[in-house]
Backbone as ProteinMPNN parsed JSONL, in Angstrom:
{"seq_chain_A": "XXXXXXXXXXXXXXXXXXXXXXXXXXXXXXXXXXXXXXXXXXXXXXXXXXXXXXXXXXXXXXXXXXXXXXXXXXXXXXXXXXXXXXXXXXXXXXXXXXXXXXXXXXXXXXXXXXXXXXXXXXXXXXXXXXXXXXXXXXXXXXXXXXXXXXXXXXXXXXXXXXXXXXXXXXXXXXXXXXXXXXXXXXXXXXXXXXXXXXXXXXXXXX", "coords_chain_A": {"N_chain_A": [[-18.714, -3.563, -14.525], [-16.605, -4.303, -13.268], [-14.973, -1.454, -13.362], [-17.39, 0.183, -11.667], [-16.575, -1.357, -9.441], [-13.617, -0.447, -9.083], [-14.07, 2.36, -9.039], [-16.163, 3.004, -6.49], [-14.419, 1.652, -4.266], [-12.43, 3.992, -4.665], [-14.021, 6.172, -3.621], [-14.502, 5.444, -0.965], [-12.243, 5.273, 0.24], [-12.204, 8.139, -0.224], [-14.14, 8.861, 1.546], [-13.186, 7.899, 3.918], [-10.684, 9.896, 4.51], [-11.308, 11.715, 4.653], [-12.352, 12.463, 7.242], [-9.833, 11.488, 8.699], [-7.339, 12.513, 9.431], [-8.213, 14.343, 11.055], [-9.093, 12.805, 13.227], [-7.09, 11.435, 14.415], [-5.216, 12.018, 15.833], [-6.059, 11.56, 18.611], [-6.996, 8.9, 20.89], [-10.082, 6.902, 20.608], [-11.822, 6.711, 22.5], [-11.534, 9.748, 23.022], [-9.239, 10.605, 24.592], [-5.53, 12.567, 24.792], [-3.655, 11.042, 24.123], [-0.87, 9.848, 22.652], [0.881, 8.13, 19.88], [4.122, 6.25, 20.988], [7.171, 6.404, 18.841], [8.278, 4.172, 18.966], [6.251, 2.486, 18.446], [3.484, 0.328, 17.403], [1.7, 2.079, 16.016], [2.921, 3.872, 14.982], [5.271, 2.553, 13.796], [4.006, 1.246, 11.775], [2.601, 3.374, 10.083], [5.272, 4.754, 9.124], [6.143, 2.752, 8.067], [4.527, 1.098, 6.621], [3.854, 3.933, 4.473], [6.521, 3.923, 3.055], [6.175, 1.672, 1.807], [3.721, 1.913, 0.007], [4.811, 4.302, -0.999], [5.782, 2.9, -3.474], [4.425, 1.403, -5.02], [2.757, 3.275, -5.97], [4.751, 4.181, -7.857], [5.251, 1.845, -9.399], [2.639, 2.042, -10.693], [2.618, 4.38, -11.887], [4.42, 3.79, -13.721], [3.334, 1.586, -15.553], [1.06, 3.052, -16.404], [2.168, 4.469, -18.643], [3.1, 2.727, -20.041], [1.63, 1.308, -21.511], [-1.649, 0.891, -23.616], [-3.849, 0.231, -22.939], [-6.947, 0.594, -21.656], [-7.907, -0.596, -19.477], [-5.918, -1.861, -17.9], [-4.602, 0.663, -17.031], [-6.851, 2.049, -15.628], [-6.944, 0.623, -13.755], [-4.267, 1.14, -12.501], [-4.288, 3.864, -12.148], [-6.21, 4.108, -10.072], [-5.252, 2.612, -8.219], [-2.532, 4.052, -7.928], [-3.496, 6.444, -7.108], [-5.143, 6.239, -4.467], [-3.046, 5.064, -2.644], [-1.469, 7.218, -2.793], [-2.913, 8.796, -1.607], [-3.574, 7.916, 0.671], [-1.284, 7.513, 1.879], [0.088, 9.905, 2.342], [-2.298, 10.483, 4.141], [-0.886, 8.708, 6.249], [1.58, 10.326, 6.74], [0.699, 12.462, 7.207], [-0.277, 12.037, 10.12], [2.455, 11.099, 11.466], [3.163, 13.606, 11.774], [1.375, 14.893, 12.703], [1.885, 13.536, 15.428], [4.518, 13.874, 16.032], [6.365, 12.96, 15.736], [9.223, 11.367, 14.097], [9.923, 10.615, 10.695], [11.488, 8.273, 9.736], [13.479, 5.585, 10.789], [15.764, 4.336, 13.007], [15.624, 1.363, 13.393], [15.287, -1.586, 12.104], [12.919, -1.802, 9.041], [9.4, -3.016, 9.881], [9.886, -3.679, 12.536], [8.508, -3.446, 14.695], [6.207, -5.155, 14.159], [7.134, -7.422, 15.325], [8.99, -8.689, 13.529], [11.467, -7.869, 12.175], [14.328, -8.798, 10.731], [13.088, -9.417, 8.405], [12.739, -9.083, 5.767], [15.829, -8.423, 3.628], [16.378, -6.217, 2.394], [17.827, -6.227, -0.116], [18.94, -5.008, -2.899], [16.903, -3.188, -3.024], [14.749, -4.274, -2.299], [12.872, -3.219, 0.588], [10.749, -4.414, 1.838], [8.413, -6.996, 2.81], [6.649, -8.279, -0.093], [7.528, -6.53, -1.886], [9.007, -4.776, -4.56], [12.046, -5.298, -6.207], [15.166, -3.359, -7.515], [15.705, -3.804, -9.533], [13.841, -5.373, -10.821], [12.054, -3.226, -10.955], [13.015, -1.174, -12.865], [13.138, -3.396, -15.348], [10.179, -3.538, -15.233], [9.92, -0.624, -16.173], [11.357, -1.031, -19.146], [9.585, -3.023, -20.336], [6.48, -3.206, -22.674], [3.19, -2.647, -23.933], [1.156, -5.724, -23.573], [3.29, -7.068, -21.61], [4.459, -5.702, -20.653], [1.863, -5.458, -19.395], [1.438, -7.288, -18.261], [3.557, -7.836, -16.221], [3.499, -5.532, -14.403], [0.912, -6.695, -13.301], [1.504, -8.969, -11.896], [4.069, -8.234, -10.251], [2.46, -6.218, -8.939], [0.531, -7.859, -7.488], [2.032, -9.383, -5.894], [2.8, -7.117, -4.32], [0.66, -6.318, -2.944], [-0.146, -8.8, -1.947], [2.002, -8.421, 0.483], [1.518, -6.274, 1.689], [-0.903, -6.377, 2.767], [-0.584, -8.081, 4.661], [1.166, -6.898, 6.369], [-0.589, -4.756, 7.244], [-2.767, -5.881, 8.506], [-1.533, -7.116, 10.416], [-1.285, -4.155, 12.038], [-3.779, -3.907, 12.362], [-4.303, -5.59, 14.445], [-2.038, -4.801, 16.013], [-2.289, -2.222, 16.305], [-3.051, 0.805, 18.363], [-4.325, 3.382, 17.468], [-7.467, 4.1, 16.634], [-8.613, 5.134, 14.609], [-6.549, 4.8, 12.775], [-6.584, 1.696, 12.846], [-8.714, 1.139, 11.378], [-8.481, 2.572, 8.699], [-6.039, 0.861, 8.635], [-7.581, -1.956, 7.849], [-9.765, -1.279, 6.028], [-7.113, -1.067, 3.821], [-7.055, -4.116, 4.006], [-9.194, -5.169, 2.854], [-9.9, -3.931, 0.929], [-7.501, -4.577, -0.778], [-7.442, -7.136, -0.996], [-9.648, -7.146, -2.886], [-8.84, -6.322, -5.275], [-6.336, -8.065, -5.362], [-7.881, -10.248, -6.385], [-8.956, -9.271, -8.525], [-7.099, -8.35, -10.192], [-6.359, -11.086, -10.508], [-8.246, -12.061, -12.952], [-7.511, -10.635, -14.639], [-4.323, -10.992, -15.125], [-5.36, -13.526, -16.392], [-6.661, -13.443, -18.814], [-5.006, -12.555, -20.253], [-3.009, -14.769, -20.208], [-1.981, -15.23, -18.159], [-0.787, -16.019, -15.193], [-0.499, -15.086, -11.624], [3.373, -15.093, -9.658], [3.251, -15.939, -7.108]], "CA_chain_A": [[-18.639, -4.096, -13.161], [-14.683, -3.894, -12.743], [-15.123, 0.219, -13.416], [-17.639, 0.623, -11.169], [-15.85, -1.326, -8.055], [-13.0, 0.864, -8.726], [-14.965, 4.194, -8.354], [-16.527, 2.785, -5.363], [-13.245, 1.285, -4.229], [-11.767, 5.276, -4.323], [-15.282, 6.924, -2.928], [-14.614, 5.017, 0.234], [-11.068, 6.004, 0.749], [-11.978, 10.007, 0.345], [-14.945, 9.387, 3.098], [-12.114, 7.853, 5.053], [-9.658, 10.529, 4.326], [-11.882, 13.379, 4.978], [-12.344, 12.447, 8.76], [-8.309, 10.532, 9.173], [-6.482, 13.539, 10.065], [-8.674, 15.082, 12.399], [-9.148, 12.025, 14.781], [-5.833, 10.331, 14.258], [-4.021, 12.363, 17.272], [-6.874, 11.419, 19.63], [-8.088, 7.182, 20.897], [-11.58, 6.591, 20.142], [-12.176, 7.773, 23.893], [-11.426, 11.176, 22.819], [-7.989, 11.184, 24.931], [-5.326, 13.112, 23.805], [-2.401, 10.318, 24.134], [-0.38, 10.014, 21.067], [1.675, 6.631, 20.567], [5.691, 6.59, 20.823], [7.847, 6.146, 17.959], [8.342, 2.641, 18.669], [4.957, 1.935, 18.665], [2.95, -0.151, 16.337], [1.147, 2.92, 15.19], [4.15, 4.847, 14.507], [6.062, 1.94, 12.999], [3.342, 1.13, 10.638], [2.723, 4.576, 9.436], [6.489, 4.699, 8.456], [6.989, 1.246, 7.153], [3.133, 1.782, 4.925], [4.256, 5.293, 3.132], [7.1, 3.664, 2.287], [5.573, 0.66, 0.875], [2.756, 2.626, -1.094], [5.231, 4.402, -2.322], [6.43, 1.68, -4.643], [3.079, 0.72, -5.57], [2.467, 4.357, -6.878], [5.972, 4.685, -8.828], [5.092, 1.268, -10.075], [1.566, 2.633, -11.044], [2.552, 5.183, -12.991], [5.427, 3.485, -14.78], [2.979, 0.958, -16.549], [0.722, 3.91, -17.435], [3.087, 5.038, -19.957], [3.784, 1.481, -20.903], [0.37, 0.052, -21.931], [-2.411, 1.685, -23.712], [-4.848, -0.81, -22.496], [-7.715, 0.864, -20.641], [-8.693, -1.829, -18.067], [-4.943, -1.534, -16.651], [-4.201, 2.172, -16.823], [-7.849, 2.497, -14.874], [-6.483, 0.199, -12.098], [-3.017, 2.119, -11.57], [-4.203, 4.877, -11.893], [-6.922, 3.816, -8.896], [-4.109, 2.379, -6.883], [-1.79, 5.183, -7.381], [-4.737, 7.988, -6.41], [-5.342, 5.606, -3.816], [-2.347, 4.944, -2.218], [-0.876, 8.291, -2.597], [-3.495, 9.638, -0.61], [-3.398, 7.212, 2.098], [0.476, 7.786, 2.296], [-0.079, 11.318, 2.696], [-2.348, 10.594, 5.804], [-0.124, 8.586, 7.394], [2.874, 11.027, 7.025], [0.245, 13.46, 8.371], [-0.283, 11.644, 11.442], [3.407, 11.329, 12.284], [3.759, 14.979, 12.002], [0.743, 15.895, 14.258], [1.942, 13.003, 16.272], [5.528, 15.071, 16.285], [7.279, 11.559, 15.149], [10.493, 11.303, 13.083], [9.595, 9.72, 9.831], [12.633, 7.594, 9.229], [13.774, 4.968, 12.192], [17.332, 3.902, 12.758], [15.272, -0.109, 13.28], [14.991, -2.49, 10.551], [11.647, -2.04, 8.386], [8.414, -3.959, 10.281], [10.536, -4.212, 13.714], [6.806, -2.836, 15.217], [5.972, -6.691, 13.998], [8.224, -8.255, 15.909], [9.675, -9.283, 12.483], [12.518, -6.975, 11.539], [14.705, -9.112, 9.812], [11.767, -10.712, 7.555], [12.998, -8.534, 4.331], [16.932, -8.228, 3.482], [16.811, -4.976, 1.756], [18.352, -6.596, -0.969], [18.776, -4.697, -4.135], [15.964, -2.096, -2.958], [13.336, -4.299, -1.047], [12.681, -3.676, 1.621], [9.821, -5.227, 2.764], [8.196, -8.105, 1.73], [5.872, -7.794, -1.393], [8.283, -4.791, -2.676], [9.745, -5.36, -5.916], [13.451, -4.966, -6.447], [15.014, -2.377, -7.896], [15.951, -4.565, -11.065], [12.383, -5.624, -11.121], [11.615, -1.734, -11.402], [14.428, -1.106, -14.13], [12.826, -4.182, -16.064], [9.081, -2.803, -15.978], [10.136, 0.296, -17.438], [11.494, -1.269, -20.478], [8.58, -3.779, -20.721], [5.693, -2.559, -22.936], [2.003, -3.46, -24.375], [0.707, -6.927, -23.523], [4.198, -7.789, -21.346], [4.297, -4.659, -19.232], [0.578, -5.363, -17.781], [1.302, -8.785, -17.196], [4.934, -7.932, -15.168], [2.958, -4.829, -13.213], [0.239, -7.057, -12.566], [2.342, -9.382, -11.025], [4.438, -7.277, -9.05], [1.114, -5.771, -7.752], [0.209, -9.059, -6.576], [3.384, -9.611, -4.649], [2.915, -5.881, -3.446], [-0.514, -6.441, -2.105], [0.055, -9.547, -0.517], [3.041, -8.363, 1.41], [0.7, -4.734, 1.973], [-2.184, -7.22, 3.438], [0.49, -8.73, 5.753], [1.457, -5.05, 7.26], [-2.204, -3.993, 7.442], [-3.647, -7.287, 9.705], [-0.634, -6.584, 11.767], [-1.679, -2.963, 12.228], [-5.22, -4.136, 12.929], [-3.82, -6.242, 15.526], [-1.081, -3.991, 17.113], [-2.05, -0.528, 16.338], [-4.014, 1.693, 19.429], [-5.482, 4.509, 17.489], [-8.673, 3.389, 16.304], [-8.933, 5.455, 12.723], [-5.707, 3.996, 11.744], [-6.943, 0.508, 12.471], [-9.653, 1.223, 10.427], [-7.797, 2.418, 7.544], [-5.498, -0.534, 7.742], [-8.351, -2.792, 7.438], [-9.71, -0.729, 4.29], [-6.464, -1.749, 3.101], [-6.632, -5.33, 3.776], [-10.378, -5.217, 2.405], [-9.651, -3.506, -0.797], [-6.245, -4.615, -1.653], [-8.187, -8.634, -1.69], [-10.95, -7.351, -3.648], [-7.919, -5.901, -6.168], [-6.235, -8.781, -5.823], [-8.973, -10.692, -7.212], [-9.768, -8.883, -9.976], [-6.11, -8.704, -11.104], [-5.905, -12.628, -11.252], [-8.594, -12.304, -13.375], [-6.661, -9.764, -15.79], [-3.361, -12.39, -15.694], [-5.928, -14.712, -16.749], [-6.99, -12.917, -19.489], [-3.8, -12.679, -20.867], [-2.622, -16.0, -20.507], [-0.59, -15.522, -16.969], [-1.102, -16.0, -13.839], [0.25, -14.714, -10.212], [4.066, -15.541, -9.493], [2.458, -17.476, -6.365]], "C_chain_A": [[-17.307, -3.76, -12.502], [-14.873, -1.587, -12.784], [-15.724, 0.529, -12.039], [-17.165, 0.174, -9.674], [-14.504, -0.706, -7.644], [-13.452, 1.981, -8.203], [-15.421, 3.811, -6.944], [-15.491, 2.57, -4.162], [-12.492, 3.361, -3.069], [-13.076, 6.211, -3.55], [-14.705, 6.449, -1.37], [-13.335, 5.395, 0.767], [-11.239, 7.698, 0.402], [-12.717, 10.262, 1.874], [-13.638, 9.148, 3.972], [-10.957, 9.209, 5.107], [-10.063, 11.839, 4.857], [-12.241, 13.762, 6.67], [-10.897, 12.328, 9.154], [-8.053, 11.331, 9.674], [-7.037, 14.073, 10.843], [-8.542, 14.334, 13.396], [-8.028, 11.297, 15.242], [-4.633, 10.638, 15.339], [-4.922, 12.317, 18.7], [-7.063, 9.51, 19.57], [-9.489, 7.532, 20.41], [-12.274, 6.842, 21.704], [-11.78, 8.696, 23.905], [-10.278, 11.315, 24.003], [-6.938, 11.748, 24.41], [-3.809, 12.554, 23.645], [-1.963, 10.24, 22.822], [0.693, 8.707, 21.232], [2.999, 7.061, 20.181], [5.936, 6.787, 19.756], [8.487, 5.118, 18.037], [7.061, 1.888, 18.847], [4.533, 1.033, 16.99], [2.471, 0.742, 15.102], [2.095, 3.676, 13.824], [4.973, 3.767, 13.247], [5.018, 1.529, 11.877], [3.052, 1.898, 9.569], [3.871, 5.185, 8.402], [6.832, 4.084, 7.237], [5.736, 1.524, 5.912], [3.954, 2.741, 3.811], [5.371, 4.818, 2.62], [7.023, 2.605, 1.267], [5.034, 1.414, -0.357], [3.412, 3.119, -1.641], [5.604, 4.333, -3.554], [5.766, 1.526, -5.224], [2.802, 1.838, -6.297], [3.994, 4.348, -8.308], [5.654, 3.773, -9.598], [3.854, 1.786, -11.339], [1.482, 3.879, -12.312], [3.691, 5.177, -14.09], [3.848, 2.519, -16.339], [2.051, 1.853, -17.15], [1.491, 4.236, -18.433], [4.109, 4.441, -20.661], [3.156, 0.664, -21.916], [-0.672, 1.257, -22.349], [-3.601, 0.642, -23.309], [-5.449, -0.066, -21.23], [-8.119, 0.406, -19.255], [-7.372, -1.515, -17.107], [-4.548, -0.111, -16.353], [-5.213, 2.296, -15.541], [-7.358, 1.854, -13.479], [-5.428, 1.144, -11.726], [-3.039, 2.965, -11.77], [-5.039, 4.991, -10.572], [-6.185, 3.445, -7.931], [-2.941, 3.274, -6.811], [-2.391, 6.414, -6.567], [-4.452, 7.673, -5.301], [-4.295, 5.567, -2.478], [-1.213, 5.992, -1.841], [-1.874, 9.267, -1.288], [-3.487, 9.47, 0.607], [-1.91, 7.526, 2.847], [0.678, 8.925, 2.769], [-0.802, 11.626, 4.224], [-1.446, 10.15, 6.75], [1.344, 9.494, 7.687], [2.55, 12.054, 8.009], [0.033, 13.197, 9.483], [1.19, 11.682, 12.067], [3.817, 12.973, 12.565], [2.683, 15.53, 13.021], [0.961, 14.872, 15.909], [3.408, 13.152, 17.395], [6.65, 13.984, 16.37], [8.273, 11.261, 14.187], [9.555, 9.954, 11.992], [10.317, 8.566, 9.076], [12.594, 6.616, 10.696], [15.276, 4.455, 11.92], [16.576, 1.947, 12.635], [15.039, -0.573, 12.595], [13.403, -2.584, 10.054], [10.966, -3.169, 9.304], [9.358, -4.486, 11.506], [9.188, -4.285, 14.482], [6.052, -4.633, 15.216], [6.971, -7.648, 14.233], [9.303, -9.188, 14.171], [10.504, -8.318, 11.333], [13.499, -6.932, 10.498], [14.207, -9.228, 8.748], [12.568, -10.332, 6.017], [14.764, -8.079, 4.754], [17.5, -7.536, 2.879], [17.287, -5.266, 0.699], [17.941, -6.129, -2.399], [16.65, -4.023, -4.141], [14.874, -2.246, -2.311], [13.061, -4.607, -0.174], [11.755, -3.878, 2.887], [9.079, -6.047, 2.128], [7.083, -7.778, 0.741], [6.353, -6.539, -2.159], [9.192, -5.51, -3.601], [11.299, -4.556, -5.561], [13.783, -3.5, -7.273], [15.516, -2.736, -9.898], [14.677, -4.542, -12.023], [11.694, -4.125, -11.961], [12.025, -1.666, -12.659], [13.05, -2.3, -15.462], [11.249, -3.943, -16.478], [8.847, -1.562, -16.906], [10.725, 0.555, -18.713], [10.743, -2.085, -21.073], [7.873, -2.621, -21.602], [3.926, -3.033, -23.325], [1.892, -4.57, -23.21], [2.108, -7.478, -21.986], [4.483, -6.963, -20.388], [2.783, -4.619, -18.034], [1.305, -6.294, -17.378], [2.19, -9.189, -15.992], [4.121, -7.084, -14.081], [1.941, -5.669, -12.61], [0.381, -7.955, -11.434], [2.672, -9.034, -9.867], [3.853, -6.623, -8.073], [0.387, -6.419, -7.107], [0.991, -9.032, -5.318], [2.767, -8.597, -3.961], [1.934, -5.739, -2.081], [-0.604, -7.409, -0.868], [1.281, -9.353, 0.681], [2.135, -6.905, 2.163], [-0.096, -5.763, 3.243], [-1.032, -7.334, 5.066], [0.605, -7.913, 7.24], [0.067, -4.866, 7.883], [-2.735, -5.043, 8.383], [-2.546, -7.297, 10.807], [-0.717, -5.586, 12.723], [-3.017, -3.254, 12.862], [-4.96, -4.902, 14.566], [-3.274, -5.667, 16.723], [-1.639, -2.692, 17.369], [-3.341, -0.585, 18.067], [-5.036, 2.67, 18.903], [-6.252, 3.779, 16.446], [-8.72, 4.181, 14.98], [-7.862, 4.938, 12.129], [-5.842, 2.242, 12.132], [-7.692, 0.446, 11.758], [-9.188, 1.616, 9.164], [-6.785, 1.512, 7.482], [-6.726, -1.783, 7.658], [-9.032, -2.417, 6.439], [-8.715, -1.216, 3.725], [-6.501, -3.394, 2.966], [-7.969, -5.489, 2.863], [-10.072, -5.282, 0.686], [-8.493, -3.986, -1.743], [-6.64, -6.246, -1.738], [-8.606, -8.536, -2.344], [-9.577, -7.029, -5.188], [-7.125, -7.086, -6.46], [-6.765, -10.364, -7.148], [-9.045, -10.45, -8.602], [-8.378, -8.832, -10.99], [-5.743, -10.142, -11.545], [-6.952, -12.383, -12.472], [-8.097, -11.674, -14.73], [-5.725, -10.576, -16.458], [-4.58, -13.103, -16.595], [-6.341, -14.473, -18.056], [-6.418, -12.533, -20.844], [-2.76, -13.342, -21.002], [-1.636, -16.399, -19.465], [-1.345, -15.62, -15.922], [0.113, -15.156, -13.026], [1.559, -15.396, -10.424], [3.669, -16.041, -8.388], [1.948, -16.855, -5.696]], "O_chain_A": [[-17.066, -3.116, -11.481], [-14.786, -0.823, -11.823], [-14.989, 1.036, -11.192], [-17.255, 0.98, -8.748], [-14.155, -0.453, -6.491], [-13.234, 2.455, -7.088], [-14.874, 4.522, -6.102], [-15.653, 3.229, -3.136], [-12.277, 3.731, -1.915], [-12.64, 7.066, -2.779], [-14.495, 7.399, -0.616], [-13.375, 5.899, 1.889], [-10.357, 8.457, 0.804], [-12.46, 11.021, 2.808], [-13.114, 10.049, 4.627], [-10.385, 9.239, 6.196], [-9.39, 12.75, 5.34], [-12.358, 14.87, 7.193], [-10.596, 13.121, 10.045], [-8.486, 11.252, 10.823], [-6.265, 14.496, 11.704], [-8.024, 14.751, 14.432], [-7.999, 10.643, 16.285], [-3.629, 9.995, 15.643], [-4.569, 12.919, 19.714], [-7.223, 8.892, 18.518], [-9.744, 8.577, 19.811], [-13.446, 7.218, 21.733], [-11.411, 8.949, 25.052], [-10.413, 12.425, 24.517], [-7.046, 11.617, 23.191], [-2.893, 13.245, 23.199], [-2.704, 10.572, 21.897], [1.205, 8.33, 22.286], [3.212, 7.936, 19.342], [5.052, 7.437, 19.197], [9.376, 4.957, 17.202], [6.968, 0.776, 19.367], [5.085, 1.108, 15.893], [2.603, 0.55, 13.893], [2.041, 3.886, 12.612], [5.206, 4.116, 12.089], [5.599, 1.555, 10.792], [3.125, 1.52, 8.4], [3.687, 5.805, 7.355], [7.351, 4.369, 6.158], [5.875, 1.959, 4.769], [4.476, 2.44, 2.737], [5.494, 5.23, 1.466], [7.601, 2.583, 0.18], [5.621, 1.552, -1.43], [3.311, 2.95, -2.856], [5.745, 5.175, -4.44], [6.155, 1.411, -6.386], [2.537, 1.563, -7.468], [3.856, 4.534, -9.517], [5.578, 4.187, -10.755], [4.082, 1.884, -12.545], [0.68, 4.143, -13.208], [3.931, 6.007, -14.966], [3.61, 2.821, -17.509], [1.964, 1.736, -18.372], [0.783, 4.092, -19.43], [5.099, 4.77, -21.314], [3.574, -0.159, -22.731], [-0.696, 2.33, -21.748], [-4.376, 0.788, -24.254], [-4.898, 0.006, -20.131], [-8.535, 1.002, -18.262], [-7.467, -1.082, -15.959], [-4.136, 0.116, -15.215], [-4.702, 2.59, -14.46], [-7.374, 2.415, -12.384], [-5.582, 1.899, -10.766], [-1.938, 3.515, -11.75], [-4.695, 5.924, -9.845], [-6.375, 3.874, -6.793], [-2.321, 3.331, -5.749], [-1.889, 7.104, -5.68], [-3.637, 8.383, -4.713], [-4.686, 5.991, -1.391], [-0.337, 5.853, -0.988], [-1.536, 10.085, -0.432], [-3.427, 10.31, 1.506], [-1.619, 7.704, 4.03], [1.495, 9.034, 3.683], [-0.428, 12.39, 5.114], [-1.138, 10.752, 7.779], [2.045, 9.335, 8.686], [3.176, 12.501, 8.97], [0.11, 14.187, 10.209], [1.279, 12.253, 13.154], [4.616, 13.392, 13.403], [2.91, 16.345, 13.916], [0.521, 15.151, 17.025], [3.578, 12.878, 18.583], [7.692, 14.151, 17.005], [7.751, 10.721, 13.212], [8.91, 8.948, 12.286], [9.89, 8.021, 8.058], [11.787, 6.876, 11.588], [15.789, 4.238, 10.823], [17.085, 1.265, 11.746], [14.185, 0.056, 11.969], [12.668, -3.386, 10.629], [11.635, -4.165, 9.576], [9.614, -5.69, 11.508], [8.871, -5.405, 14.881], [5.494, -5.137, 16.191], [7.489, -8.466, 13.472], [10.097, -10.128, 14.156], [10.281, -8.115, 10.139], [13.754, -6.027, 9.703], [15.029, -9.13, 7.838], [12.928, -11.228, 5.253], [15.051, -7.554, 5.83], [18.691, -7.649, 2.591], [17.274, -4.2, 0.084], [16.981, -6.579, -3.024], [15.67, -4.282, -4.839], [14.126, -1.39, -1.838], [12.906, -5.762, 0.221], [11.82, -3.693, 4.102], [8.99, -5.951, 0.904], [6.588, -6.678, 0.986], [5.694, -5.768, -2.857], [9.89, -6.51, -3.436], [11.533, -3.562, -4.875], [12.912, -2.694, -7.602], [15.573, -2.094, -10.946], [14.432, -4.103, -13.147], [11.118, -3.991, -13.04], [11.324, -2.133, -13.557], [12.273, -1.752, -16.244], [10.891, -4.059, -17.65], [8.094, -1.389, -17.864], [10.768, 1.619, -19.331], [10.898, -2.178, -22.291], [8.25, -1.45, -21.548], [3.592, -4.039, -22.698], [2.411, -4.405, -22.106], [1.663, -8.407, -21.312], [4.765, -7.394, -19.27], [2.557, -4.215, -16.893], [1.838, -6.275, -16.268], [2.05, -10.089, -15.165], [3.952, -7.597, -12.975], [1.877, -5.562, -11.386], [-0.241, -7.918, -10.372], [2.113, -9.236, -8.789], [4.216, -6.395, -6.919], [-0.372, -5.964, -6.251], [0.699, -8.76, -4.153], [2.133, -8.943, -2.964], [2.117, -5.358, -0.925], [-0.873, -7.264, 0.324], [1.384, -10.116, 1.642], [2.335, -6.727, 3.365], [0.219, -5.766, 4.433], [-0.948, -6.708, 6.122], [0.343, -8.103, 8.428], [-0.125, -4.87, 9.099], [-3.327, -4.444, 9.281], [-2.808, -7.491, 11.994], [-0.411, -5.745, 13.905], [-3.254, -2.749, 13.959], [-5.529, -4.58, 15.609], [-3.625, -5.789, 17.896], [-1.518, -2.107, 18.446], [-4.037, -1.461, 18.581], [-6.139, 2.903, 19.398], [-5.787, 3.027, 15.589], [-8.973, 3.377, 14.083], [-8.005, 4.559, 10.967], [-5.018, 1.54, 11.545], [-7.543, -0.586, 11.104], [-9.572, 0.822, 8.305], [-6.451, 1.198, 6.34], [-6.188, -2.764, 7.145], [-9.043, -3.319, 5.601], [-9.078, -2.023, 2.869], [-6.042, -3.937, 1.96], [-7.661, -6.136, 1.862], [-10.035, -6.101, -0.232], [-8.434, -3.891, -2.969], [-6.074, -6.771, -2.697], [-8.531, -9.493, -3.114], [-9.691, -7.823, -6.121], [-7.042, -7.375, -7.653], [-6.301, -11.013, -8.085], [-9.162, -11.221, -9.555], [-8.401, -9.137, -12.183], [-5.083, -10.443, -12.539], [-6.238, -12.586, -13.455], [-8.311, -12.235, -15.804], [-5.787, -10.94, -17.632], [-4.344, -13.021, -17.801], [-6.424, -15.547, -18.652], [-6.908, -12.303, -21.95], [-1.752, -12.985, -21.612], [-0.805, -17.306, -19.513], [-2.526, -15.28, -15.859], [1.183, -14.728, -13.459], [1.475, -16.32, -11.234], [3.687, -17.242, -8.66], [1.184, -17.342, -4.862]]}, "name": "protein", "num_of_chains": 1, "seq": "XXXXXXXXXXXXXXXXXXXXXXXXXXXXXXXXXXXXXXXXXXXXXXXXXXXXXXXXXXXXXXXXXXXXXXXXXXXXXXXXXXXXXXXXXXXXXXXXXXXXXXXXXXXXXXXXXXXXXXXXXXXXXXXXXXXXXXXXXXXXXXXXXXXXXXXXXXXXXXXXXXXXXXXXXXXXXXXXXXXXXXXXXXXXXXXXXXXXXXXXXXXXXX"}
């Protein structure tokens, strides 16, 4: 059951992926406006790839921490996953002809700029530290899922956060739709990782 809502899970982000880049420099009225670089679009696109990125580095630290099938199969599903998505949105700022960096504080686009204090590497909320990092890659077995699964809690619910913001703010209509795939999928993931903690005698840090 868990297997096959992964596979399904990643099926649905290639259909999405295989249209994203074509329609993503056009509205959904086929105009051919493109949003600023202080836009929602723009600032989400930014602030995302840099999120996901974390979530992948994490992803492929606990692979080669844990031989435990059930978690390898997830991060390796949320690194595929998330690498690919990261990749569209970088491709949208480039056909959107958008600097991929901003001088403004992470999630300014959400009127909430301060929210995360960069502190010791994160910087945005649900992003693990850079200690945190450091400390999964000396975890191992049994003690390395249960820290990544964690951390991929946090990650998600701070991801979710971004993504219902995006649904909210953004203009172009395929990247509201792929941030609501994310908020979709990264619940159903959440889910299934409490049930992993649980499994192994932990729960969520909250």
């Amino acid at each position: 059951m868990r297997q096959a809502a992964l596979i399904a899970g990643a099926a649905a982000t290639a259909l999405v992926a295989a249209g994203a880049i074509t329609y993503a420099v056009a509205g959904d009225d086929g105009s051919s406006r493109v949003p600023s670089a202080e836009s929602a679009d723009a600032g989400f696109a930014r602030d995302m790839a840099v999120h996901h990125q974390q979530a992948v580095e994490m992803s492929y630290i606990v692979r080669d921490r844990t031989k435990d099938e059930e978690v390898r199969r997830l991060a390796y599903d949320i690194a595929q996953t998330q690498a690919n998505q990261r990749g569209m949105m970088l491709g949208w700022l480039d056909l959107w002809g958008l600097p991929k960096v901003s001088s403004e504080p992470p999630m300014t686009w959400m009127d909430m700029g301060g929210m995360a204090s960069g502190k010791d590497g994160a910087l945005m909320p649900g992003m693990a530290t850079n200690t945190e990092l450091k400390k999964l890659g000396e975890l191992s077995g049994k003690q390395a899922e249960i820290f990544y699964l964690q951390l991929m809690t946090d990650h998600h619910k701070g991801g979710i956060h971004m993504a219902e913001g995006c649904v909210e703010k953004c203009t172009v209509g395929v990247e509201k739709r792929l941030a609501q795939g994310m908020v979709d999928a990264q619940q159903s993931e959440i889910g299934l990782m409490a049930d992993l903690l649980k499994e192994r005698g932990a729960a969520p840090r909250s």
